[in-house]
MARZA-372962 format. One line per field, with one value per atom (N, C-alpha, C): atom name; x, y, z. Coordinates in steps of 0.1 Angstrom, whole numbers, plus 5000, padded with zeros to 4 digits. Layout:
<recs>
a <- CA_...
c1 <- X_...
c2 <- Y_...
c3 <- Z_...
</recs>
This chain:
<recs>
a <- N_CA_C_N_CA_C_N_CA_C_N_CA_C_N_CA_C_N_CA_C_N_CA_C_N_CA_C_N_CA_C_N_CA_C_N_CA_C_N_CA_C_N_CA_C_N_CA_C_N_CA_C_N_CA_C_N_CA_C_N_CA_C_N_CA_C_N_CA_C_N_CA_C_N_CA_C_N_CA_C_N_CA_C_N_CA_C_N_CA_C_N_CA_C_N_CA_C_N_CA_C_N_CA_C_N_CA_C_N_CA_C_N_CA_C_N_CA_C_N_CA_C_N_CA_C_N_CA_C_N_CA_C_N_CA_C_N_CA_C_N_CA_C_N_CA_C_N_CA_C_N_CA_C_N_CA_C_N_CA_C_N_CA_C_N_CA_C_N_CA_C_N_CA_C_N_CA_C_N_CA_C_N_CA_C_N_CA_C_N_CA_C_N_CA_C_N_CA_C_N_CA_C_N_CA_C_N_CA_C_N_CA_C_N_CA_C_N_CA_C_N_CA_C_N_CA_C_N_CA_C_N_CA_C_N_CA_C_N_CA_C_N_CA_C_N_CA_C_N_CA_C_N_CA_C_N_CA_C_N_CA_C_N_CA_C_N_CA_C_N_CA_C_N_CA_C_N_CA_C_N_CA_C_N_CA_C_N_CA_C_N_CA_C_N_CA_C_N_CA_C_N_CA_C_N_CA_C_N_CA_C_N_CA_C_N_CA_C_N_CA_C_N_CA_C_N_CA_C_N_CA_C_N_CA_C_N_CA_C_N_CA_C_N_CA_C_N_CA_C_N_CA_C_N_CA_C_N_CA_C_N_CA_C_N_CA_C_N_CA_C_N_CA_C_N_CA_C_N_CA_C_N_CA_C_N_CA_C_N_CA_C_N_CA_C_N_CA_C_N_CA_C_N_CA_C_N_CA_C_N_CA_C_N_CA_C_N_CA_C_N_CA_C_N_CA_C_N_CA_C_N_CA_C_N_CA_C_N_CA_C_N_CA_C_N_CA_C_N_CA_C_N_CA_C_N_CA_C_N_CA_C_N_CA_C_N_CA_C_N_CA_C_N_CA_C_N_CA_C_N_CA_C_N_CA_C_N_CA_C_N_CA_C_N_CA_C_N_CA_C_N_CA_C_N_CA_C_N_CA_C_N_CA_C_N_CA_C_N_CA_C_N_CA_C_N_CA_C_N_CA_C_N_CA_C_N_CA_C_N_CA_C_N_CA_C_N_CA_C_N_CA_C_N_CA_C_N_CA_C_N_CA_C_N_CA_C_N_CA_C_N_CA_C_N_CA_C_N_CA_C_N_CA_C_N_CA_C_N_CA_C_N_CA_C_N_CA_C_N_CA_C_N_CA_C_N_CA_C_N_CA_C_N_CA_C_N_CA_C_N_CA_C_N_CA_C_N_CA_C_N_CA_C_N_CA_C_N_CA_C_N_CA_C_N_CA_C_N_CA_C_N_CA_C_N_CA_C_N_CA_C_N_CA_C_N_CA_C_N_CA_C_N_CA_C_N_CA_C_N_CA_C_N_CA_C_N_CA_C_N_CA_C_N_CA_C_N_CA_C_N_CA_C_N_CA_C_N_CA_C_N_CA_C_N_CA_C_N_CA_C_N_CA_C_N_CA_C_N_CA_C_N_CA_C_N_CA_C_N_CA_C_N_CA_C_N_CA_C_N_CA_C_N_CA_C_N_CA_C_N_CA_C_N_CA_C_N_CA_C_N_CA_C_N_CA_C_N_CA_C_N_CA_C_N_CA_C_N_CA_C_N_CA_C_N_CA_C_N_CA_C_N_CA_C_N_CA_C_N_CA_C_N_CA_C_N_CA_C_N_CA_C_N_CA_C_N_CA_C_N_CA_C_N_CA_C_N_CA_C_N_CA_C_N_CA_C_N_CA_C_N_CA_C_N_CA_C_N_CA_C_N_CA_C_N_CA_C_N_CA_C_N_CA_C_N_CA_C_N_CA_C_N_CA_C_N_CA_C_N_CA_C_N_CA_C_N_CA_C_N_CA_C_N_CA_C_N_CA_C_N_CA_C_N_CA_C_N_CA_C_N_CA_C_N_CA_C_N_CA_C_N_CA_C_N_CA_C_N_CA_C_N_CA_C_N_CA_C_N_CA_C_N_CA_C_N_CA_C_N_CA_C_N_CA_C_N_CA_C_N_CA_C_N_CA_C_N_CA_C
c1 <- 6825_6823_6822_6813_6813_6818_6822_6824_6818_6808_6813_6813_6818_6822_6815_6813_6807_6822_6820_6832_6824_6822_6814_6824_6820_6824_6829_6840_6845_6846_6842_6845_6852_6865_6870_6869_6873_6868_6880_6889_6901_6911_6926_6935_6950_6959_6976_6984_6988_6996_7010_7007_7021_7032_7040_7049_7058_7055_7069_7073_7083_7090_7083_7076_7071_7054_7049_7036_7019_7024_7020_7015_7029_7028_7023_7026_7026_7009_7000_6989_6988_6974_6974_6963_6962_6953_6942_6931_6919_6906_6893_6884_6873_6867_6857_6848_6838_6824_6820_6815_6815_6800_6793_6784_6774_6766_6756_6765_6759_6766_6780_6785_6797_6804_6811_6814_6814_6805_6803_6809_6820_6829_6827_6822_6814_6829_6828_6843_6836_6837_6832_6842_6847_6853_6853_6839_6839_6843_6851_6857_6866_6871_6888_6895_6889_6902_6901_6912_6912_6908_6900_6897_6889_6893_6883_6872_6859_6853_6847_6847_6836_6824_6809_6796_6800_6806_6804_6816_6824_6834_6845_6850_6865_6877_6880_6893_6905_6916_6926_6926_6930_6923_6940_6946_6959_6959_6954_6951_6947_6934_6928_6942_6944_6954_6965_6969_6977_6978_6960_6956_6956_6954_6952_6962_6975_6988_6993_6991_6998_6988_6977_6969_6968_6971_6972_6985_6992_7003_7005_7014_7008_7005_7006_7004_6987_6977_6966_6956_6946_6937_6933_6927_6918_6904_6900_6886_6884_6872_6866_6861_6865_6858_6853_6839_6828_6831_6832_6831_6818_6807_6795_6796_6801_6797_6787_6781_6770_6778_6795_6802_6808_6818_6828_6841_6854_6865_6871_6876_6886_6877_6863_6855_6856_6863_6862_6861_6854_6847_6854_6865_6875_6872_6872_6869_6879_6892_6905_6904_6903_6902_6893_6879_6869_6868_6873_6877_6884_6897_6908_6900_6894_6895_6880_6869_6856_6864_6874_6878_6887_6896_6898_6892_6883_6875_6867_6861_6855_6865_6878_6888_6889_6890_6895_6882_6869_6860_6862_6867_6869_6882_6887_6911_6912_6907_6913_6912_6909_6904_6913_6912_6916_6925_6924_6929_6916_6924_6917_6914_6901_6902_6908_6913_6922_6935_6940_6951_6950_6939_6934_6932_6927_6925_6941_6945_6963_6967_6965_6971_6964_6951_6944_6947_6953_6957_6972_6979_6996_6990_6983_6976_6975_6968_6963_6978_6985_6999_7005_7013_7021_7016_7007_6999_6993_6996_6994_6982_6970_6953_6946_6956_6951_6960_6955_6961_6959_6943_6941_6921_6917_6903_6903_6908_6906_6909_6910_6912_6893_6893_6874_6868_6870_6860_6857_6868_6866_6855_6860_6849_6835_6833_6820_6815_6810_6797_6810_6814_6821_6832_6843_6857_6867_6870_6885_6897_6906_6917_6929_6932_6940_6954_6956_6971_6975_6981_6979_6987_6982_6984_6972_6973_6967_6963_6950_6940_6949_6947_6958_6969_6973_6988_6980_6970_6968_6955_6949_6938_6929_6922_6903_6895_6886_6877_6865_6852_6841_6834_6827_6819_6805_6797_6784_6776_6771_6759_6745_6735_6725_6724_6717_6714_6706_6716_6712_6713_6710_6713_6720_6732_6745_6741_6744_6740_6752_6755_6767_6765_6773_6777_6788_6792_6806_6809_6821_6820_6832_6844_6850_6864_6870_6884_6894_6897_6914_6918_6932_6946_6954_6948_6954_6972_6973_6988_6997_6985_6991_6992_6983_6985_6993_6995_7007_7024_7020_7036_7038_7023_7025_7032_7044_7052_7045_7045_7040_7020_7016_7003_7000_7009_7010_7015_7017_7027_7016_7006_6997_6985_6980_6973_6977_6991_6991_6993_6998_6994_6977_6972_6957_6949_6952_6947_6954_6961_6965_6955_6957_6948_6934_6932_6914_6912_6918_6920_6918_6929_6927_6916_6908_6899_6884_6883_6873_6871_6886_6887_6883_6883_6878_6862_6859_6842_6838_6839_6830_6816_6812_6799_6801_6791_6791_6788_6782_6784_6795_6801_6814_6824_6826_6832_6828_6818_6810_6820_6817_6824_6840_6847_6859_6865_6855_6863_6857_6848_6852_6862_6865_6874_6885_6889_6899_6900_6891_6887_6893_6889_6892_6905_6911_6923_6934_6935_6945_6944_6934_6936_6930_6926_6921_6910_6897_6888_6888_6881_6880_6867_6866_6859_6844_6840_6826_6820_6836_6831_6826_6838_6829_6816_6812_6801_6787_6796_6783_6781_6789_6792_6779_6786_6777_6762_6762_6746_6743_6745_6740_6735_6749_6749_6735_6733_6722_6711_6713_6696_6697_6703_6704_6711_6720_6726_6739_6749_6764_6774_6786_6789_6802_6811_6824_6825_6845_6846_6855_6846_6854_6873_6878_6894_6895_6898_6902_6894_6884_6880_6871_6871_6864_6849_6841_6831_6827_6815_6810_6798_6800_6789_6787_6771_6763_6754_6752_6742_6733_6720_6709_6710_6699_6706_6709_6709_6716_6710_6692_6682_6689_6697_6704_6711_6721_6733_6726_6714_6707_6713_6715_6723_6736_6741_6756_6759_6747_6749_6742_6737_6733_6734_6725_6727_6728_6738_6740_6732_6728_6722_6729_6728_6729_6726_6726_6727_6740_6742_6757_6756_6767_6769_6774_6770_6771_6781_6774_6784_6796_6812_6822_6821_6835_6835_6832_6823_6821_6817
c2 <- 3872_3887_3893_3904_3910_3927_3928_3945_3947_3962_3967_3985_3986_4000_4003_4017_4026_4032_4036_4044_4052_4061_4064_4065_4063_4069_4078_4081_4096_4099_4109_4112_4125_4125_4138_4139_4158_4163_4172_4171_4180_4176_4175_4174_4176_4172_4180_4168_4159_4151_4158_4156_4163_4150_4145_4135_4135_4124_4127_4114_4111_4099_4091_4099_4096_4094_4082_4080_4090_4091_4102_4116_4120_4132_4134_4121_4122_4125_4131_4128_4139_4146_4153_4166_4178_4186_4187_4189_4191_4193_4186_4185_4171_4165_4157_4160_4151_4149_4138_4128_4121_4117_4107_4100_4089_4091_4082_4065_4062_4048_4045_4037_4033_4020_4017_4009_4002_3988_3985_3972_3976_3962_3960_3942_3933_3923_3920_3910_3901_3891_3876_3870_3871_3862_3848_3839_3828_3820_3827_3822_3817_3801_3794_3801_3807_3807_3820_3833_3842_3845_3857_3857_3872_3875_3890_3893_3893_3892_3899_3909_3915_3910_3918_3913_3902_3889_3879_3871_3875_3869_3871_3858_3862_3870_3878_3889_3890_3895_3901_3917_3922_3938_3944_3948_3952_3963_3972_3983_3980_3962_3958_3953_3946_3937_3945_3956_3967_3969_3972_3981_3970_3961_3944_3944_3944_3940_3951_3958_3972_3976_3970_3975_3961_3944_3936_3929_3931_3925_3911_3904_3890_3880_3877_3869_3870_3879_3881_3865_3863_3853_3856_3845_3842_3847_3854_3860_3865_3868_3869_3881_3894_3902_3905_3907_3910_3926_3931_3939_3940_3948_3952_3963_3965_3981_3981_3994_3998_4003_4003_4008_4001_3997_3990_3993_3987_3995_3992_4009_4012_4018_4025_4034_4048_4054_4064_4068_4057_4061_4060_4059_4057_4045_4033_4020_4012_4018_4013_4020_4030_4042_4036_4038_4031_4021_4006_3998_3994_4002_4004_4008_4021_4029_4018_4015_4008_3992_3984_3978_3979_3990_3992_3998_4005_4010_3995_3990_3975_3965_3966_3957_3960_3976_3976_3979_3978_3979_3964_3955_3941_3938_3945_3941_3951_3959_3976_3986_3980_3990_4005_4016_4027_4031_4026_4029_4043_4049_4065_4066_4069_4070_4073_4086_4099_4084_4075_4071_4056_4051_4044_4046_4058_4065_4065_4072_4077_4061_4053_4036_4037_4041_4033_4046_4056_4067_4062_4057_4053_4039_4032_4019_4021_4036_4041_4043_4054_4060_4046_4037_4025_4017_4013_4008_4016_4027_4037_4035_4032_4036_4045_4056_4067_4072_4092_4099_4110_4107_4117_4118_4101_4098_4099_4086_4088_4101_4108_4124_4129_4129_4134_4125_4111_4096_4100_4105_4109_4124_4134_4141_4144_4137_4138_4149_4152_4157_4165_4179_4181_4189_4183_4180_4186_4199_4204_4200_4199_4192_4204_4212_4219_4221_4213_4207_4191_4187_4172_4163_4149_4138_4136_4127_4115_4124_4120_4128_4131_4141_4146_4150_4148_4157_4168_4166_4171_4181_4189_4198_4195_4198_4193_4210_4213_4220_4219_4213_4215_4227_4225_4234_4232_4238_4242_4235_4229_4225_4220_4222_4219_4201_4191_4181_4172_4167_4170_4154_4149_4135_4137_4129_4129_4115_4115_4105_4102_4090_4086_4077_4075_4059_4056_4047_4039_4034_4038_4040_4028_4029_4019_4025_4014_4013_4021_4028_4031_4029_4026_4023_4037_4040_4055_4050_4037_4040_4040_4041_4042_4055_4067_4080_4084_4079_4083_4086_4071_4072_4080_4087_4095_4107_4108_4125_4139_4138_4145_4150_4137_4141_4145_4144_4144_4161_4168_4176_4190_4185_4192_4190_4180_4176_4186_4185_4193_4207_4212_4231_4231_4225_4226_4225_4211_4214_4221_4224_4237_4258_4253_4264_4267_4251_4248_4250_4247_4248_4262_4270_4283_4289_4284_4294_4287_4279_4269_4279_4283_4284_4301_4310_4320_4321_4314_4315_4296_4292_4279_4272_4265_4259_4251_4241_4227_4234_4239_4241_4252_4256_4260_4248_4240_4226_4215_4218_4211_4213_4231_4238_4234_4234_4234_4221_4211_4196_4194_4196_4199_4201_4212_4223_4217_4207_4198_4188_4181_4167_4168_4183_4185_4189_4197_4206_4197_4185_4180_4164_4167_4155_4142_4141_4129_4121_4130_4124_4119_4109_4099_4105_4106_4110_4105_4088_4084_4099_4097_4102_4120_4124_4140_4137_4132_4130_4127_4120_4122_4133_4142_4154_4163_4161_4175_4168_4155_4151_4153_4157_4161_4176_4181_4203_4204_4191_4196_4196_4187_4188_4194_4206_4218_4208_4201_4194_4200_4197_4198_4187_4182_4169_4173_4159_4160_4145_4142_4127_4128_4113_4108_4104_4115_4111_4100_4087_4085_4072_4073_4066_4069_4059_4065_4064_4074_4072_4088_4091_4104_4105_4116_4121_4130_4136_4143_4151_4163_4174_4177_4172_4174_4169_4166_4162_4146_4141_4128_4114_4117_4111_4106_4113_4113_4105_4101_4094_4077_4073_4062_4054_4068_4067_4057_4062_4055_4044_4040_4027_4022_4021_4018_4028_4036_4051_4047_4051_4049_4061_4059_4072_4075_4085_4086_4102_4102_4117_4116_4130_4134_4129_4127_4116_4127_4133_4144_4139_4127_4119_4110_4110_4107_4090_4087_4070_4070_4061_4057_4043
c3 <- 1750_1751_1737_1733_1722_1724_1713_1716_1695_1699_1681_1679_1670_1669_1657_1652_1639_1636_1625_1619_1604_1602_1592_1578_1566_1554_1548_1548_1544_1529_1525_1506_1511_1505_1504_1488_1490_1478_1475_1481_1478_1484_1485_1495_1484_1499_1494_1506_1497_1508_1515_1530_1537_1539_1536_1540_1551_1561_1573_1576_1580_1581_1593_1602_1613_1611_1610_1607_1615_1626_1633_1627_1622_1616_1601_1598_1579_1579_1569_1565_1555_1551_1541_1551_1542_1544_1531_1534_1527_1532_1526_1533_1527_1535_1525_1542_1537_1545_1548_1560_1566_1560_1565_1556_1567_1567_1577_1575_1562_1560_1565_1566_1573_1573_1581_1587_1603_1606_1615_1618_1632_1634_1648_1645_1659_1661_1674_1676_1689_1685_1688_1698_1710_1717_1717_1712_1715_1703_1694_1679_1686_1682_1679_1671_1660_1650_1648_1646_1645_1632_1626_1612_1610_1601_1595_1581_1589_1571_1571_1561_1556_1551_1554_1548_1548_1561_1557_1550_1542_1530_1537_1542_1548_1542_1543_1535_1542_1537_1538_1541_1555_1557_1561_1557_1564_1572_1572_1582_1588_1592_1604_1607_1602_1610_1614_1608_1618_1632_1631_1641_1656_1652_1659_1665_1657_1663_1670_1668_1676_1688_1688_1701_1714_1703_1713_1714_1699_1701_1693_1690_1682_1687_1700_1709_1713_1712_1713_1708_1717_1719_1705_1704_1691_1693_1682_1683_1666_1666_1647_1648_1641_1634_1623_1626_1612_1610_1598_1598_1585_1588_1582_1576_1561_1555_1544_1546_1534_1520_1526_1513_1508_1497_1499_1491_1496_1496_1482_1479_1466_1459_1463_1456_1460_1472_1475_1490_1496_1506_1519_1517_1533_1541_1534_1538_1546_1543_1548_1563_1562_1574_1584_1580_1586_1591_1585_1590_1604_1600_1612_1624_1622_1633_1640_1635_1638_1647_1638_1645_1660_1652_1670_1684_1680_1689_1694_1688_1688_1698_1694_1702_1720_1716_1728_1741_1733_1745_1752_1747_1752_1755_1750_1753_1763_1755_1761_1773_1784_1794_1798_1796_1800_1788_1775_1763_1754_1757_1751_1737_1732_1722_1707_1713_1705_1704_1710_1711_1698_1697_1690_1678_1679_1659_1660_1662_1661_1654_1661_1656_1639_1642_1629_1618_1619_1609_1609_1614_1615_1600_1605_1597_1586_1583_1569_1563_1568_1564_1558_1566_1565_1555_1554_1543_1529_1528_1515_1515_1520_1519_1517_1524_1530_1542_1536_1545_1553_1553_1558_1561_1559_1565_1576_1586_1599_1604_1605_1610_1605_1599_1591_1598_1597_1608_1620_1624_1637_1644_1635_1634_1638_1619_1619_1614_1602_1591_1582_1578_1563_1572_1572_1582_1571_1578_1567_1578_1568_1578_1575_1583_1581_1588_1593_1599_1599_1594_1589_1599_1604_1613_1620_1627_1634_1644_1647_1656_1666_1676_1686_1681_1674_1661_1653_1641_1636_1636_1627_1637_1624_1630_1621_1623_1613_1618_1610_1621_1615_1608_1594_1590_1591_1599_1596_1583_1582_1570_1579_1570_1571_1566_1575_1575_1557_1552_1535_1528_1523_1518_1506_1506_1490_1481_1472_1459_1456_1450_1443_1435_1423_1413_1416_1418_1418_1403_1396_1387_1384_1390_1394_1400_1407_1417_1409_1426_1419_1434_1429_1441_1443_1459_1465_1460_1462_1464_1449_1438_1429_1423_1431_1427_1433_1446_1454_1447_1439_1434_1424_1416_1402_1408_1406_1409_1405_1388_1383_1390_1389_1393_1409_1415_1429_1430_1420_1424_1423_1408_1409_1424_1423_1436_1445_1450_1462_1463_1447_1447_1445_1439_1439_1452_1458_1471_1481_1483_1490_1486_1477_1469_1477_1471_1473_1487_1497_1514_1515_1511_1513_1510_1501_1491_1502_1505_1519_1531_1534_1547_1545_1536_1532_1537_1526_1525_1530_1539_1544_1539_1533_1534_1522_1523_1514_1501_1494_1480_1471_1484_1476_1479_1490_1490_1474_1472_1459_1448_1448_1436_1435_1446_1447_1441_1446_1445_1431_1426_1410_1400_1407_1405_1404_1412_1418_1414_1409_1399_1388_1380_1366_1364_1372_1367_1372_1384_1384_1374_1367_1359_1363_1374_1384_1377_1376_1369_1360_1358_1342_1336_1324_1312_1317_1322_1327_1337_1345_1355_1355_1345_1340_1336_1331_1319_1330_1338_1352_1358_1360_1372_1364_1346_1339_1338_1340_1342_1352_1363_1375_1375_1366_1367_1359_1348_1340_1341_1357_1363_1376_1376_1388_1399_1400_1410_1409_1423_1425_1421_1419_1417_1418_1421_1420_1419_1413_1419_1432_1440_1453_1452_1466_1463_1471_1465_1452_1451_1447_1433_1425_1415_1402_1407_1418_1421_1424_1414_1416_1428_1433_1447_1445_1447_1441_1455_1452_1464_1451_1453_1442_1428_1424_1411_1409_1418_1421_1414_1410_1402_1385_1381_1366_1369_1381_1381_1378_1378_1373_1358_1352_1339_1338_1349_1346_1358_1368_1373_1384_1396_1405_1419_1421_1428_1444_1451_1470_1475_1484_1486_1507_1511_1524_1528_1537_1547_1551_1552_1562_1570_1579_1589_1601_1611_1621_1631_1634_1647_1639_1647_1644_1646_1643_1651_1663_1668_1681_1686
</recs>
């Protein structure tokens, strides 16, 4: 039997981690935007040996393998998931998130009969939390196109609201990796993060639409310190050819609304459209 799922790319551009002892509830509020490219996970029944690779390369996925054990348990049959992305993870793009949630939607068209979706992300957002990956993609994955999150947890806990944009293609460099869980643990830098993004939420939910989202997560790059120097040096190569830019939370990877042609400069350009439809 095969089963496979989509899960799209998320770039946030702002956020304020909420913390709760209970995985459920913990996540963050902000906003990012969802992304055509993705993540695509196929599950092979007629595998002996259980196993998880990306593009092919067998890996270590801990939010897959979360999501695995908590939806089948450890005792579950042997079977192989591929997971296929156009992205890849610790640049930005909610790879941990995507993963999870693509894989288990994937699992349980084949395990899972009468297992609800809403109940599945909730696993693969507990996956993100427990594992410090992320706190607050799968909630946007789910979505679908530029997702403010303004009550934080796991889809059905927490509340999402779409904004309105016109159908647009984003640009990016990957500039290089950073470890969500190592900002996590900066106090000091965590402390700005969440008065800023709290800020930046408020000032969104004022006036709505992707180029003040643009302006904001800028806004949000620079003042809490996040951005690296490559990565300014891209943003203002993009302002200088009439484009928007910010960097991806969290990594050192800039994404661009116009403008996106300059980012050539500083390495190998991703290109995509917003991504409208959620995981499915």
């Amino acid at each position: 039997m095969m089963g496979s799922a989509f899960a799209p790319a998320h770039i946030t551009g702002f956020f304020s981690v909420i913390p709760n002892s209970e995985p459920l509830r913990a996540g963050s509020l902000g906003c990012g935007l969802c992304l055509e490219a993705g993540i695509r996970a196929e599950i092979d029944t007629n595998s002996f040996v259980s196993a998880i690779t990306l593009n092919g390369e067998h890996t270590d996925f801990p939010t897959v393998e979360y999501v695995l054990t908590e939806l089948l348990g450890t005792d579950r049959p042997p079977f192989s998931i591929n997971l296929i992305s156009d992205v890849m993870p610790g640049f930005g793009f909610g790879v941990s998130g995507a993963a999870a949630l693509a894989a288990g939607f994937a699992v349980t068209q084949v395990y899972g009969a009468g297992m609800s979706k809403r109940d599945v992300a909730a696993v693969a957002h507990c996956a993100e939390v427990v594992n410090r990956t992320g706190m607050g993609d799968v909630a946007g994955q789910c979505a679908g196109g530029l997702v403010m999150r303004t009550a934080p947890g796991a889809p059905g806990v927490g509340v999402t609201q779409r904004i309105p944009v016109q159908p647009c293609e984003i640009s990016w460099v990957c500039l290089g990796e950073i470890s969500t869980a190592s900002i996590l643990d900066e106090e000091m830098t965590m402390q700005r993060v969440n008065k800023m993004g709290v800020e930046a939420l408020k000032s969104l939910q004022k006036r709505p639409g992707l180029e003040h989202f643009m302006s904001l997560s800028r806004q949000f790059a620079v003042e809490t310190g996040l951005i690296s120097s490559r990565a300014f040096d891209a943003v203002e190569a993009v302002e200088s050819h009439g484009g928007m830019a910010s960097m991806a939370m969290l990594g050192d990877t800039v994404f661009a609304l116009g403008g996106g042609e300059v980012l050539e400069e500083f390495g190998e350009i991703g290109h995509s459209r917003i991504g409208f439809v959620g995981a499915h």
